[in-house]
C-alpha distance (Angstrom), angle and dihedral (degrees) to the residues before:
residue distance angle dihedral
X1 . . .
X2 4.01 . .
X3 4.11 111.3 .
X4 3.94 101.3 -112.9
X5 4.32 100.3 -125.5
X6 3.68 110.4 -86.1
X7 3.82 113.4 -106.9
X8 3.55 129.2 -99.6
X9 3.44 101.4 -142.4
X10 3.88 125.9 79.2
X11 3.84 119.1 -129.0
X12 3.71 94.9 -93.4
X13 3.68 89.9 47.7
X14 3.69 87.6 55.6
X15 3.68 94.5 48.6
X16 3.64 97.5 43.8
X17 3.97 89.2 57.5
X18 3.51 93.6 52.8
X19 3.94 101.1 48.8
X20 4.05 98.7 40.7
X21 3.36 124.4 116.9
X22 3.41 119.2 -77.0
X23 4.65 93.8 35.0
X24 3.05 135.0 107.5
X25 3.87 90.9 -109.9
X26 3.88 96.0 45.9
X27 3.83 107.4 148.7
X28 3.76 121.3 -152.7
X29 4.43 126.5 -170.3
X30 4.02 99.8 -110.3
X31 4.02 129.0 171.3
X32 3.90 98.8 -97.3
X33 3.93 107.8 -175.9
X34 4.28 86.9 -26.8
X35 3.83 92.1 -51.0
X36 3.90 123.9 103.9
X37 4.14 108.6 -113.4
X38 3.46 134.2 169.0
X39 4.19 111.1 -115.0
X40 3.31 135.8 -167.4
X41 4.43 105.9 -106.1
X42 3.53 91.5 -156.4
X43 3.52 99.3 52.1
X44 4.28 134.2 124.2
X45 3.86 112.5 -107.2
X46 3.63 98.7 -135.8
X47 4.41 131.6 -4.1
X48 4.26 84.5 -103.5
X49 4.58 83.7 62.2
X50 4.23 79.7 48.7
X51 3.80 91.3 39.9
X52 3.91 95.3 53.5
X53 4.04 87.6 50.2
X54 3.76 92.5 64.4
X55 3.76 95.4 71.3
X56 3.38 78.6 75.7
X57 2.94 103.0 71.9
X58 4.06 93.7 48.3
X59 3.71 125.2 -169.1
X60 3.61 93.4 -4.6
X61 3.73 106.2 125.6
X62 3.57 118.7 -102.0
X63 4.03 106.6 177.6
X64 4.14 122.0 6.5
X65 4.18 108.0 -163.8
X66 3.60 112.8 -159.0
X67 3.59 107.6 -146.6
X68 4.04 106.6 -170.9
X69 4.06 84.9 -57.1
X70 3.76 99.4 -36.1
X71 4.06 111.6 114.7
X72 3.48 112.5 -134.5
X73 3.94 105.9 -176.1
X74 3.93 133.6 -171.8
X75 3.78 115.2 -162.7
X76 4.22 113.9 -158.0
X77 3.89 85.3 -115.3
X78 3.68 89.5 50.3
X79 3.51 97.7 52.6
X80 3.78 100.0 52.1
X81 3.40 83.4 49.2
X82 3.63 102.5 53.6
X83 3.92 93.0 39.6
X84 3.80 89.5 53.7
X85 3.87 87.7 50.3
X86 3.95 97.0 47.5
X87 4.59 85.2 45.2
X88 3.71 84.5 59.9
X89 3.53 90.4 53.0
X90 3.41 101.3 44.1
X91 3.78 92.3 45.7
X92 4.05 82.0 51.5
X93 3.74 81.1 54.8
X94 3.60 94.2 58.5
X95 3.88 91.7 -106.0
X96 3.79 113.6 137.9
X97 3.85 154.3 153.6
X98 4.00 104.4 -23.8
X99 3.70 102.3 7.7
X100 3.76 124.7 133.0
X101 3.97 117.3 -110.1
X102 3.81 106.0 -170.3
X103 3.73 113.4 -156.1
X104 4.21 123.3 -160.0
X105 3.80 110.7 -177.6
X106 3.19 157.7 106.9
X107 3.84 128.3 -100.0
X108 3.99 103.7 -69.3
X109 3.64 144.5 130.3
X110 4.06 93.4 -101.9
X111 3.86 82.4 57.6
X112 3.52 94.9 54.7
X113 4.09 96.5 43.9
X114 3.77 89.9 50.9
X115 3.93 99.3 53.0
X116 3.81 83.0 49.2
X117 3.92 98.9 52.6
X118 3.94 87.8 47.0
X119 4.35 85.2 51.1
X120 4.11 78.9 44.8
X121 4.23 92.9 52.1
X122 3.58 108.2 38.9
X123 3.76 87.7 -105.0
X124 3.93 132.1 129.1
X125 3.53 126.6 -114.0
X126 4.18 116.5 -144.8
X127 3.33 111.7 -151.7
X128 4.13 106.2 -148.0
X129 3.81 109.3 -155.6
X130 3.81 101.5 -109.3
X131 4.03 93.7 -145.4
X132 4.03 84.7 58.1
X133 3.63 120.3 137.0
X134 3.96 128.8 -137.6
X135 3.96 93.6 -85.8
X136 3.97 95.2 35.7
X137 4.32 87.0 58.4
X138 4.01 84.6 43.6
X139 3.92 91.0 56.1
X140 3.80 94.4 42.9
X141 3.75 93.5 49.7
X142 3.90 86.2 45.8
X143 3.99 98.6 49.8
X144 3.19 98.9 40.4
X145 4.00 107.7 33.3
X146 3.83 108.6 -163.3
X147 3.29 133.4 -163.7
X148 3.89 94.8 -124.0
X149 3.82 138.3 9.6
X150 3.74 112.9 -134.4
X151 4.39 102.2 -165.4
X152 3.70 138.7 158.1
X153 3.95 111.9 -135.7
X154 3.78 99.8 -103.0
X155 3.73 85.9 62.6
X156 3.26 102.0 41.4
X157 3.93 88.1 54.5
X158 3.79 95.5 80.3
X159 3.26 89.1 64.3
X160 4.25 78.7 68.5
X161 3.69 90.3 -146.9
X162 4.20 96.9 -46.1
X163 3.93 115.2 144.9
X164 3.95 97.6 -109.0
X165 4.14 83.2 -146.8
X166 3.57 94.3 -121.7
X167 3.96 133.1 89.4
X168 3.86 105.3 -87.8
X169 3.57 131.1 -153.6
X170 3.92 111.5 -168.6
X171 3.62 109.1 -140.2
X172 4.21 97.8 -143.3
X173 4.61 85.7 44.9
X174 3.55 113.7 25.3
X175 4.09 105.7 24.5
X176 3.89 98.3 77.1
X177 3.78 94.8 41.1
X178 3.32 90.4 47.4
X179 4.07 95.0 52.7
X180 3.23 89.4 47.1
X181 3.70 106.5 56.4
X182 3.86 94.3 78.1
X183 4.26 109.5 43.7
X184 3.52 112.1 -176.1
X185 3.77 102.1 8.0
X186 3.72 105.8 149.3
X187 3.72 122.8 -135.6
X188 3.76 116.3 -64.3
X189 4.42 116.3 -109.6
X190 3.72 95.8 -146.2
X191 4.17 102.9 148.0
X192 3.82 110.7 -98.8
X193 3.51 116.7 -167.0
X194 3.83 120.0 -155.0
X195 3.53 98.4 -114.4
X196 3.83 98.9 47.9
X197 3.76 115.5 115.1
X198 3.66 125.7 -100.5
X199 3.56 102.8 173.3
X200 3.79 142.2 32.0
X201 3.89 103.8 -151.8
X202 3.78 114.4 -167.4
X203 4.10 118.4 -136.5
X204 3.53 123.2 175.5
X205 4.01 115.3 -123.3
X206 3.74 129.8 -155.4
X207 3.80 88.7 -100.3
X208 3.79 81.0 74.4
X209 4.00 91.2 -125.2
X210 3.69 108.1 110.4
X211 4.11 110.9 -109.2
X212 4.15 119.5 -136.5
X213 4.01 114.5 -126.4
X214 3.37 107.4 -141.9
X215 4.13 100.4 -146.3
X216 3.83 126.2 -173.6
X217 4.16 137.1 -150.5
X218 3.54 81.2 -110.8
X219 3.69 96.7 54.6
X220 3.74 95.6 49.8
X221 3.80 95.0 43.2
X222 4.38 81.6 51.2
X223 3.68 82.2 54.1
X224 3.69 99.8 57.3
X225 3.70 98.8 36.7
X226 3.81 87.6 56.7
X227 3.84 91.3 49.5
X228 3.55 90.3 55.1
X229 3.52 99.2 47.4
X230 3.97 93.1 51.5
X231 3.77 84.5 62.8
X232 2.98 99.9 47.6
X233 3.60 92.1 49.7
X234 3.27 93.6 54.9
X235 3.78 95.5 56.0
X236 3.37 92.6 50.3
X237 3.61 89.0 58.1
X238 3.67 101.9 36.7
X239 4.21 91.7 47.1
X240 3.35 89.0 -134.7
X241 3.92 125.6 118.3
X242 3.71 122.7 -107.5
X243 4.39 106.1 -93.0
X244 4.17 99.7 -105.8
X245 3.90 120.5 -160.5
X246 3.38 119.8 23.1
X247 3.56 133.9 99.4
X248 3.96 138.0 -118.9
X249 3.61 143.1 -116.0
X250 3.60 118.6 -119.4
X251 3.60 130.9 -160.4
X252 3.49 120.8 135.8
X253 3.74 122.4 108.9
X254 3.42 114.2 -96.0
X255 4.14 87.4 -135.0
X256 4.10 80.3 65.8
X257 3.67 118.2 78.9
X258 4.08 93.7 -131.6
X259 4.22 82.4 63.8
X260 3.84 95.4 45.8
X261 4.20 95.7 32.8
X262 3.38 105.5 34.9
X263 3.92 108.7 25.7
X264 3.71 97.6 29.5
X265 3.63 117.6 33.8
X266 4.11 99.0 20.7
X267 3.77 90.0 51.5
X268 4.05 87.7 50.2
X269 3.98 83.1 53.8
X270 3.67 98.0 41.2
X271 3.91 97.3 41.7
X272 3.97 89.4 -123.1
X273 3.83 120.9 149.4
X274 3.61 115.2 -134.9
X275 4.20 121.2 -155.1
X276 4.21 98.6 -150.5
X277 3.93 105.9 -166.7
X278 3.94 115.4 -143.1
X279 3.54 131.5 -131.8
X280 3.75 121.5 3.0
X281 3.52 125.0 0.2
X282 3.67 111.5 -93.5
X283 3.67 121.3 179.7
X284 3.67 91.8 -160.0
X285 3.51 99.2 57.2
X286 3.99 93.6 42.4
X287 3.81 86.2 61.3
X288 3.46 90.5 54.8
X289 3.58 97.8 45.8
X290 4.18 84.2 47.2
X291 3.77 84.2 71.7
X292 3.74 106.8 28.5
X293 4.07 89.2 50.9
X294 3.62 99.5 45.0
X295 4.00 91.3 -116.7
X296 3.34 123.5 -176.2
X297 3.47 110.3 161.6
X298 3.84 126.4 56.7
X299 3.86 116.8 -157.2
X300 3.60 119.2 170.2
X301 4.41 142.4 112.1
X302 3.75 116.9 -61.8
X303 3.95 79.4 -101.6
X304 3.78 92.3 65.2
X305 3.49 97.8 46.5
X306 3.17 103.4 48.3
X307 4.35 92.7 50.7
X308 3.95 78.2 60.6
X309 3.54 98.2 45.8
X310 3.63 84.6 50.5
X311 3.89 103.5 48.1
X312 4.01 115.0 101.7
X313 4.36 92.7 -126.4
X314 3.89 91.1 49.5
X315 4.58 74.0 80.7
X316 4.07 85.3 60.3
X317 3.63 95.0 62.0
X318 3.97 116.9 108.7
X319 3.57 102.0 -103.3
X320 3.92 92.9 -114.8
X321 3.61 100.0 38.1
X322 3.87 90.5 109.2
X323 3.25 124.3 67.7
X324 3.34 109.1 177.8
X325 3.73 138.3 7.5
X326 3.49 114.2 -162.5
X327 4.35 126.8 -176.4
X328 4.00 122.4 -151.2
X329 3.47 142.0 154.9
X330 4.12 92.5 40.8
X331 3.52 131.4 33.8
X332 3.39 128.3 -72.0
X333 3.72 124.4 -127.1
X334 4.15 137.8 -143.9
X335 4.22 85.6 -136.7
X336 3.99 81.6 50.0
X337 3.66 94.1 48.8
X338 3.50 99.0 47.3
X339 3.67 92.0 47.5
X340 3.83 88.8 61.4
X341 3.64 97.0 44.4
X342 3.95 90.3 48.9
X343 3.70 92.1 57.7
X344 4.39 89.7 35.4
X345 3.48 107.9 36.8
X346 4.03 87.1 173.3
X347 3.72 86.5 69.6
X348 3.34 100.4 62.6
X349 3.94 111.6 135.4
X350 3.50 95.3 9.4
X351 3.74 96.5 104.9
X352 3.95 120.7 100.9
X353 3.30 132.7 162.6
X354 3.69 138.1 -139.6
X355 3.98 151.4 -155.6
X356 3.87 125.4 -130.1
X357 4.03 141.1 124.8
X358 3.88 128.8 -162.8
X359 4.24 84.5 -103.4
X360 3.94 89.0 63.2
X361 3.55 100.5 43.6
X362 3.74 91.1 -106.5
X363 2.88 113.6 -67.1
X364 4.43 139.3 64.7
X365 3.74 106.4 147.2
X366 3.84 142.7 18.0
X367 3.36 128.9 -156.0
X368 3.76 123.8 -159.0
X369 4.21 126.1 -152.0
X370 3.70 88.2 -111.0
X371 4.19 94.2 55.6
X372 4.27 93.3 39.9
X373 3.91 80.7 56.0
X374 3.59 91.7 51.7
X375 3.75 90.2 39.9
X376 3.83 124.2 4.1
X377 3.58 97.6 -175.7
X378 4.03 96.4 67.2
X379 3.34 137.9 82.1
X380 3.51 102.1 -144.4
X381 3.72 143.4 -112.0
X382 3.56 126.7 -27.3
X383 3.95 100.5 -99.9
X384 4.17 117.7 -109.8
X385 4.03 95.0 -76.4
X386 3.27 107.0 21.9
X387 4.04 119.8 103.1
X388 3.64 115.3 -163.3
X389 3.77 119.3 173.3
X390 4.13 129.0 179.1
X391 3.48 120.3 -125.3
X392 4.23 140.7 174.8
X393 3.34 129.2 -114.9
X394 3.92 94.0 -76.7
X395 3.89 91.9 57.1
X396 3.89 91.7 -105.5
X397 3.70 122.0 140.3
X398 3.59 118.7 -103.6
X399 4.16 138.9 -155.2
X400 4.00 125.0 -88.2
X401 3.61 109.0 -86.0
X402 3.74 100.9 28.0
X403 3.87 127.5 115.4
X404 3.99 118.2 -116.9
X405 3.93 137.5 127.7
X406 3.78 112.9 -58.7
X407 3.27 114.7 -126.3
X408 4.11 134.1 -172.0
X409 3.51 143.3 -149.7
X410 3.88 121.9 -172.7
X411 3.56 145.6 124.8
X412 3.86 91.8 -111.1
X413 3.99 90.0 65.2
X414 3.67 118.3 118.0
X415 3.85 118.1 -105.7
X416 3.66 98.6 -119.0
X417 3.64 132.9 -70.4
X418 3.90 118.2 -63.7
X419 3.46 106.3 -86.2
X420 4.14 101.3 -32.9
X421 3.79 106.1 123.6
X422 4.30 87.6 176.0
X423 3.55 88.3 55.8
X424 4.26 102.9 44.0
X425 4.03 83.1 38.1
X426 3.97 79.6 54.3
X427 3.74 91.5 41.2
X428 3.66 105.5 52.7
X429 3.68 138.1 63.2
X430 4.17 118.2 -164.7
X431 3.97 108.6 -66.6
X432 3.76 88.8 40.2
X433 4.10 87.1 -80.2
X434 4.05 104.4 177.5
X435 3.87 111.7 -139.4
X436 3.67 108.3 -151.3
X437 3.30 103.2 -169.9
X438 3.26 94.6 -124.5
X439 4.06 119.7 120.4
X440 4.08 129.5 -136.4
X441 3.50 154.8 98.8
X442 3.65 143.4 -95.1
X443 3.87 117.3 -138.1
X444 3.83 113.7 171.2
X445 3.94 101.6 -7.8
X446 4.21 83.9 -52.0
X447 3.73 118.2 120.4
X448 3.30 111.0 -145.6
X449 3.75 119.0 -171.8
X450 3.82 119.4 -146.3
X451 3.71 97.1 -170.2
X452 3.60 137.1 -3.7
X453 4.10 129.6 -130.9
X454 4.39 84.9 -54.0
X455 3.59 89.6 -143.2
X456 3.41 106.0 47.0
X457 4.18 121.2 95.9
X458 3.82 119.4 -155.7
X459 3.63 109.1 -145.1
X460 3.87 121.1 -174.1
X461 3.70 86.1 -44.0
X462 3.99 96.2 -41.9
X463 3.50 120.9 123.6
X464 4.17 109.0 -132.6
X465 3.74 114.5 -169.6
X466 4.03 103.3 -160.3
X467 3.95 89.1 -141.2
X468 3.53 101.7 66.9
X469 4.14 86.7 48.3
X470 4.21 87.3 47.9
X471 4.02 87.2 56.2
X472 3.60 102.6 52.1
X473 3.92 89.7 46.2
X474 3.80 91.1 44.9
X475 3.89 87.3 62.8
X476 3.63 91.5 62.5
X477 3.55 114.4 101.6
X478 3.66 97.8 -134.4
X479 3.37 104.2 45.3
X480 4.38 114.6 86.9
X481 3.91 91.3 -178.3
X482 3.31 148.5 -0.5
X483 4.04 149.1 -171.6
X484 3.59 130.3 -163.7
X485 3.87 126.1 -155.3
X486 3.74 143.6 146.3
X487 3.32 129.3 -98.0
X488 3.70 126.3 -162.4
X489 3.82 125.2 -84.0
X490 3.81 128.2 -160.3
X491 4.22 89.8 -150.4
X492 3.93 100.2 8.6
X493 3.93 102.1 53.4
X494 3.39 82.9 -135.1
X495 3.53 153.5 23.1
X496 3.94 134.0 -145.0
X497 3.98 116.2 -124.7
X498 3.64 127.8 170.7
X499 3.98 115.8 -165.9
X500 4.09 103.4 -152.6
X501 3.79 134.3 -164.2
X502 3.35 118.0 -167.9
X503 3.74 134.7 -141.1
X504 3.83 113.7 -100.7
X505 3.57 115.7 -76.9
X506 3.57 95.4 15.1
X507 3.96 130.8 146.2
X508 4.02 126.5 -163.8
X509 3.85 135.1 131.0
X510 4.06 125.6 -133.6
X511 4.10 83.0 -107.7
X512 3.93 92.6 54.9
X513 3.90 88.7 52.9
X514 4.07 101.6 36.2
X515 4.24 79.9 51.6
X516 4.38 89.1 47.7
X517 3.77 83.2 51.3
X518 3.68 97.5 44.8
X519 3.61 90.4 51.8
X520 3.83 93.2 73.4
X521 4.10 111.1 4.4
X522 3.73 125.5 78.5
X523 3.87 112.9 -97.3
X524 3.96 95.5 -105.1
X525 4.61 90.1 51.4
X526 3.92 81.8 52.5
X527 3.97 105.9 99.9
X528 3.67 119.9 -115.0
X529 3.71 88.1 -165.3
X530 3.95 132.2 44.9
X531 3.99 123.3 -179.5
X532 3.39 128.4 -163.3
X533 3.86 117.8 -127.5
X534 4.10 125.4 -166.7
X535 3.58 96.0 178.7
X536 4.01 127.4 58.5
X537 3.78 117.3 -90.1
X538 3.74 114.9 -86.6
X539 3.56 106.8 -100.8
X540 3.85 137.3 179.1
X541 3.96 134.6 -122.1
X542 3.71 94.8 -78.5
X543 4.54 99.6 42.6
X544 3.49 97.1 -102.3
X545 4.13 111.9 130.4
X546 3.78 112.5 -111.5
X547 3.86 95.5 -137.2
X548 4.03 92.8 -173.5
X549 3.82 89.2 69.6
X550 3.51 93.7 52.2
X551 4.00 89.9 45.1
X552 3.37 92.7 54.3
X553 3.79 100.2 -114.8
X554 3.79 100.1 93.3
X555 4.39 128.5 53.3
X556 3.94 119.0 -137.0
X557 3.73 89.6 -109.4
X558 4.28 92.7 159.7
X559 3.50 124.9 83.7
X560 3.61 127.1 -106.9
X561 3.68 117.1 -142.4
């Protein structure tokens, strides 16, 4: 393949082109929420303004679902249609402008159509974790309290026959009637102002109870703007022209914000068709689908890609047929990377990398081939818009090159958490500054990021707060303490593994406490490893547990008394 001519322009060249005056990416200081942010001009007020665009685009194809060989398809035309047709029922249902739309499914079309008619009415979609367990749906139903329950039967199964308390509609009896009831209704005109909400996004938090991100039109619009400019950024550096045609994978949960931002609402923008396989993920069938669909872009975890990488017919694609591969919701990997460039030469130094949690609106930084070269341990530069500053443990500022909490400032960060005034009060810092958690440095415009949340485990793309996996174990009568921490994983990323001590006496087995976990945790919190421990958990001056030495990376260096 011939090298397209390096670029004459720097990075901030690039960017500076592409957000002056007069572009499509121009940027101007607004009051966001009573701060001063930098917005995107040329931006949508609300997803229904994006929404009414796609009938543009007509009977184009907007999302293809692959349901074990049966093509379920969703042209743009068809899905402005159908969400204008399932608002008018749920404003016949009494649903309106601000209420809460809880959604329970797997990936699938009706999923899709329904987040879109709450974008359409003013109302806000709550995205259930699919993987939830009987008394996970019973807290989200509780904390949130919407107005109707929109669930596929598998779902709606853990309930084991319970009345969820809420209106239901069952996706496989009551979705089609229900879109069907209002043909040709056009999309509703309630007011919808830039910073209402659109989605509830659960994130677990290191109380172990799963946290509500409160996410707004304007946040989502942010999103996609951002997205955009990244590749075009890149093309202006690279020289080459942006890949037209093609279509591309999609994987993610819709309950994630990489399915709903980036495969749902981006590809509306963008006029991309996305193939979403059903069910399981099967490698096999993906490959097939590769060809079948016209894909040309892969985008899935680490996990995913490397089950691809791995399958024997990934060797009897066309060498070029890809044209991009791109890793989110875990961390990439160099072994990863190579991997993909071994088997696609053409990609070679298109990888970059990237910085974002649900809190932010996904994204902070971006990191291009070019910078991880320079510096492999970043994660790039804060993205045109975003402000992110470090600061020490008393929320003051602190020089270039030193380690504190990373904080952000952006129009794509969430409103708050639903209805949790100790955890936004925990959040925030003055001039609605978001503390991540997260600890590092920024030398030269780079953030680098010394350590990550310490608790948290990444698992094939699944966020696993140890907490929530301590508390289910602590209610075991035999167990006197616990720790939970990841391990690695070749595939996974990570691994879950919970080192136990039990109470004097005691008797249990590692099956008798992976089955207590499984009873109420989602498969992927369950732990994959438990270790015995005689002695007390190492623990530091002031009680807490010092989870490095138990992980291995860390020696006991305090004394015990």
């Amino acid at each position: 393949m011939t090298e397209q001519p390096a670029s004459p322009l720097t990075y901030e060249q690039a960017t500076a082109a592409l957000t002056a005056p007069g572009g499509f990416f121009e940027l101007a200081t607004e009051d966001v929420l009573g701060e001063p942010m930098q917005v995107f001009v040329n931006r949508p007020r609300s997803l229904r303004d994006l929404l009414a665009g796609a009938v543009e685009k007509g009977d184009a194809e907007y999302c293809v679902f692959d349901d074990a060989g049966e093509r379920r398809v969703l042209t743009f035309a068809d899905t402005t249609e159908q969400a204008a047709a399932v608002a008018a029922a749920l404003a016949e249902r009494g649903i309106g402008h601000g209420d809460r739309v809880a959604i329970l499914a797997a990936n699938c079309p009706e999923y899709i159509v329904t987040f879109w008619a709450c974008a359409a009415l003013g109302a806000v979609a709550v995205c259930f974790n699919g993987w939830w367990t009987r008394n996970e749906i019973e807290y989200g139903l509780e904390s949130t309290r919407p107005a109707l329950l929109v669930a596929d039967r598998r779902r709606l199964a853990r309930l084991e026959g319970d009345d969820p308390g809420v209106p239901t509609i069952v996706i496989e009896e009551d979705f089609a009637e229900m879109a069907a009831a209002h043909p040709g209704a056009g999309l509703p005109d309630t007011p919808i102002a830039e910073d209402d909400p659109i989605v509830l996004q659960f994130t677990s938090g290191t109380t172990g109870r799963p946290k509500a991100a409160i996410l707004s039109h304007r946040s989502f619009i942010s999103f996609v703007l951002a997205a955009f400019l990244i590749g075009a950024r890149d093309s202006m550096l690279s020289g080459a022209a942006p890949a037209a045609g093609g279509a591309r994978l999609a994987v993610f949960p819709l309950f994630h914000l990489s399915g709903m931002q980036s495969s749902t609402v981006t590809s509306l923008l963008g006029g991309v068709k996305t193939v979403w396989p059903m069910g399981r993920f099967d490698p096999t069938r993906v490959l097939q689908l590769t060809v079948d669909e016209g894909i040309t872009a892969w985008n899935g975890t680490a996990t995913h890609i490397f089950r691809l990488l791995a399958e024997p017919g990934t060797d009897d694609l066309p060498p070029e047929h890809l044209t991009a591969v791109a890793i989110g919701g875990s961390a990439s990997t160099p072994e990863l990377i190579r991997a993909t460039e071994e088997r696609f030469p053409h990609l070679v130094g298109t990888f970059g990398s990237g910085y974002g949690l649900t809190e932010t609106g996904g994204l902070v930084s971006h990191a291009t081939n070019a910078m991880l070269r320079e510096a492999p341990d970043c994660v790039g530069k804060p993205l045109p818009g975003i402000e992110v500053r470090i600061v020490d443990d008393e929320g003051n500022g602190i020089p270039d090159g030193e380690n504190g909490e990373v904080c952000v400032r952006s129009a794509l960060v969430m409103l708050g958490y639903w209805e949790n005034d100790e955890a936004n009060d925990a959040a925030f810092l003055p001039g609605r500054w978001f503390r991540t958690g997260d600890y590092g440095n920024l030398h030269e415009g780079r953030l680098h990021l010394a350590s990550r949340l310490r608790d948290l485990i990444l698992r094939g793309g699944e966020n696993v707060y140890p907490a929530e996996v301590e508390q289910r174990l602590e209610e075991h009568p035999a167990v006197a303490e616990v720790a939970v921490h990841g391990v690695d994983h070749p595939t996974l990323g990570q691994e879950v593994k919970a080192v136990v001590v039990l109470t004097p006496g005691s008797v249990t087995s590692v099956d008798e406490l992976v089955d207590f976990c499984a009873e109420t945790l989602a498969y992927y919190k369950v732990p994959a490893h438990v270790e015995f421990r005689d002695e007390p958990l190492p623990r530091n001056a002031t009680g807490k547990v010092v989870k490095a030495v138990l992980a291995g990376d860390a020696e006991q260096t305090f004394v015990e008394e």
